[in-house]
N, C-alpha and C positions, 0 to 999 in steps of 0.2 A: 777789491778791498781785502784785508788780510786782517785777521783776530791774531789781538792779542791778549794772551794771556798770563796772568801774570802768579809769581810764586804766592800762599799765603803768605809769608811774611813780609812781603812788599809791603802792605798798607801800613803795617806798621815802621818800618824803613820809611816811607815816604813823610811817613805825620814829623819828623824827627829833621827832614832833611833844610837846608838853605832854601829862604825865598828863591833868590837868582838858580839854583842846582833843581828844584822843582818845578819850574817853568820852562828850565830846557827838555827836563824829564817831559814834560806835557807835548812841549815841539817836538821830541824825539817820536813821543808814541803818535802823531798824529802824521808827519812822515812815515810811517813804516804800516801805517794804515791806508794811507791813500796809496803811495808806490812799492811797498815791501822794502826789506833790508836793504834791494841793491841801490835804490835811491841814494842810501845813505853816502855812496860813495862819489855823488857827484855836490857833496858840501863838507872839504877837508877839514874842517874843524871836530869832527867826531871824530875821526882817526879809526874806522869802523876796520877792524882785523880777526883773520881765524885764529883761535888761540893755538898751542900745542899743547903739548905734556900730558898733565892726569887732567884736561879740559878740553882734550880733542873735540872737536867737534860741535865746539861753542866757540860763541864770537864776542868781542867785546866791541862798545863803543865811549867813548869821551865825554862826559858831561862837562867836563873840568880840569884843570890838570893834577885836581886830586881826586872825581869823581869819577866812576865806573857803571856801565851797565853790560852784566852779563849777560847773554840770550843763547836761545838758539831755536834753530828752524825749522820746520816740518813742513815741507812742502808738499808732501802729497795731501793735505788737507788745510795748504796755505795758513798756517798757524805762525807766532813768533809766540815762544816761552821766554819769558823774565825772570830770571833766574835770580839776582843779585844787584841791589844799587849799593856799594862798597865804595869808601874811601882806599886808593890804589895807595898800596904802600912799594917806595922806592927801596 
């Protein structure tokens, strides 16, 4: 089992978000709890990827094809931080 942890500001991101955008938030974290992040990648619709640039070392996944969840991983203490649920700008 893996803790997640999430940024303060999430709660308040979330209280704001879409019914449908907050319910996959819910699947997401409940995946990533029972299998960890790599689960994520045996269900293509989150589109789970390493970022680059000034976000090295943080991953995103897909809520939506406007919706984002930023994280990242500490594994030596099987952690996932939540860093950001962002509408993705093209």
């Amino acid at each position: 089992m893996w803790l997640i942890l999430e940024h303060r500001t999430i709660s308040k991101v979330v209280r704001k978000l879409p019914p449908g955008i907050l319910e996959k938030y819910d699947i997401w974290k409940d995946l990533v709890y029972r299998g960890g992040p790599e689960c994520l990648r045996e269900f293509p619709g989150y589109h789970d990827e390493r970022l680059r640039g000034n976000r090295e070392g943080q991953r995103s996944s897909r809520l939506s094809l406007h919706y984002r969840i930023i994280y990242s991983v500490d594994r030596n203490i099987v952690t996932v931080y939540v860093l950001e649920i962002t509408p993705h700008r093209y």
